[in-house]
N, C-alpha and C positions, 0 to 999 in steps of 0.2 A: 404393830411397832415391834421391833428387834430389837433388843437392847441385851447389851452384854452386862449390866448393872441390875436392870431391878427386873423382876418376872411378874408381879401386883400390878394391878391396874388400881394405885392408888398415890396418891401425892408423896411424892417420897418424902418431904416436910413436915407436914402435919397430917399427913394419912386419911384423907379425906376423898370419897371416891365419888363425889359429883364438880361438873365443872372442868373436869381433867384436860388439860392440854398437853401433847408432846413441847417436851424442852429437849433439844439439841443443845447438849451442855457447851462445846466450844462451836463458838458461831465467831462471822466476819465475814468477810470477802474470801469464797472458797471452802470455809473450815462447814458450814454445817452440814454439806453435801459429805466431807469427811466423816465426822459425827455418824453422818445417818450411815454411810458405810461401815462404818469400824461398834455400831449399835451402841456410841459413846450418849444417850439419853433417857433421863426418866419421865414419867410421866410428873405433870405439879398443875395444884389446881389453879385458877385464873388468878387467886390473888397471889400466893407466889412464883408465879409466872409474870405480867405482865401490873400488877398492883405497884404505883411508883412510889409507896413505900417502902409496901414489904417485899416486892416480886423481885427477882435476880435479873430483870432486865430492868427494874428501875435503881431504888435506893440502895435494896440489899446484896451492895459489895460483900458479905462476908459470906453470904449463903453459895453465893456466886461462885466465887473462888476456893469451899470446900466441894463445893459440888465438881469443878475443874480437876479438882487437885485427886478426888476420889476416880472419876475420868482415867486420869493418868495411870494413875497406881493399878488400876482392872485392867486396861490396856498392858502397863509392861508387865505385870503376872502372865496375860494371852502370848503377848509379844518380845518386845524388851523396851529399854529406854531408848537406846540407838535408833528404834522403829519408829517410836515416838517422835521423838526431834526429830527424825529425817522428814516426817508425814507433817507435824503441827510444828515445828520450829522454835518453839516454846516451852522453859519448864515450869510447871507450877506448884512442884514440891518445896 
């Protein structure tokens, strides 16, 4: 995995290194192929990954959206904001 955010191979959450799944922080139609391109993902372990309480594809909106919004901010440090919007159309700061 490539990632322009974490270098650990461990939960960026709770720091837990068994279980580990790639998360492609901005996902949808198109965007995670973006993601894996531009290395916008951390590793997170099954429960907050896909756990429909805690995991960022279920309950946890808030993790979700710092996790997005961190995405962002490492990207336009690499690039800029301009690059940003023109690639993901979205801002999440």
């Amino acid at each position: 995995m490539k990632s322009i955010i974490q270098s650990e191979k461990r939960c960026y959450l709770c720091g837990s290194t068994t279980g580990l799944e790639e998360h492609h922080i901005i996902f949808g139609v198109g965007l995670r192929k973006l993601s894996e391109k531009y290395g916008l993902k951390v590793w997170l372990c099954y429960l907050h990954h896909r756990d429909n309480r805690i995991g960022v594809h279920g309950l946890n909106k808030e993790a979700d959206m710092m996790l997005k919004q961190l995405a962002q901010r490492t990207f336009e440090k690499k690039y800029s904001h301009e690059k940003f919007m023109e690639i993901f159309g979205r801002n999440y700061l």
